[in-house]
Structures are given as C-alpha cells and as structure tokens.
C-alpha positions as CSV (number, residue, x, y, z in Angstrom):
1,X,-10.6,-9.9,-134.5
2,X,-8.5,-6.8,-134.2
3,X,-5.9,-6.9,-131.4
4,X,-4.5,-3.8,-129.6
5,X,-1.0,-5.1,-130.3
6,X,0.7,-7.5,-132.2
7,X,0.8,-11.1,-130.8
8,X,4.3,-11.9,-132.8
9,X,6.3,-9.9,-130.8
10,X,4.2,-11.3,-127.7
11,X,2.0,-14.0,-127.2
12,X,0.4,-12.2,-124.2
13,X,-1.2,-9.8,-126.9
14,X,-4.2,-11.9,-128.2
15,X,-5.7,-11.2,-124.8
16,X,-5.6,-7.5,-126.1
17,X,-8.9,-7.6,-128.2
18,X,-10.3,-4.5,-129.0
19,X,-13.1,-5.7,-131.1
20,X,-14.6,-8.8,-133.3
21,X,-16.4,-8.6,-136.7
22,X,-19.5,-11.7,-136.4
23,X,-21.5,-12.0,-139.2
24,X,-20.7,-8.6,-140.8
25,X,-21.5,-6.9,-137.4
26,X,-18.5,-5.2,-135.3
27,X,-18.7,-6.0,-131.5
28,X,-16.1,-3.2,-129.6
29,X,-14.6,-3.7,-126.7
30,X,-17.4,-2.0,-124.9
31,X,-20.0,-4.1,-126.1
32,X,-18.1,-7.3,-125.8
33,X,-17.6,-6.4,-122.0
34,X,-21.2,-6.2,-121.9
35,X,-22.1,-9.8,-123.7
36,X,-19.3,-11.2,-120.6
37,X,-21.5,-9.3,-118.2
38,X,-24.6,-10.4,-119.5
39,X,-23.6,-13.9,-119.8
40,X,-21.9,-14.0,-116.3
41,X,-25.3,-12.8,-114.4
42,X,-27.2,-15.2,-116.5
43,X,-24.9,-18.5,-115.4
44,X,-24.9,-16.7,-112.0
45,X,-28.6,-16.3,-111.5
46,X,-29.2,-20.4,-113.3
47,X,-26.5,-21.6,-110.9
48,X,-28.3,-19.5,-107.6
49,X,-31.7,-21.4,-108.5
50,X,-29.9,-25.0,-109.2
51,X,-28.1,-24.5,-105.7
52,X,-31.5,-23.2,-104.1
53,X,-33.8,-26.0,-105.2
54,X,-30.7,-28.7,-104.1
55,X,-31.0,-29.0,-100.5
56,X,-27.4,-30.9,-100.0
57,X,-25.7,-27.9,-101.5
C-alpha cells in the first residue's frame, strides 16, 4: 500500500491511499475508486431486489 503521507506524524494519513500492489498487480487510486463504485452498485442493485420481493419492507 502506498500512502500519500506518512501515518507517523498522523494517524489520519492511512486513509490517504494512493494505490495497492495485489498479487503483483498495482491498483491506483483511479481504479480502486472504480472497484468501490462497482461494488457499491452491485450491493445497491442485490439489496433493491431483496427489498422488492419482501413485501413488509
């Protein structure tokens, strides 16, 4: 994980992630935002249909 700024002088700064290395591939920032995107819609659109066939919600 590489960090924008150094979380010793502030702890705040491990939500400053600029990228991640998985399994020898780099994910940047850009296409991190776009897996939390993609996985947002998707629990979105699973809870919609739970909520649609559930006629006391």
């Amino acid at each position: 994980m590489l960090l924008a700024a150094n979380p010793l002088d502030d702890i705040a700064n491990t939500r400053t992630i600029e990228g991640v290395a998985i399994d020898g591939r780099w994910l940047d920032r850009g296409e991190l935002d776009e897996l939390l995107e993609s996985v947002s819609e998707s629990y979105n659109a699973a809870d919609d249909s739970l909520n649609a066939s559930d006629p006391s919600a």
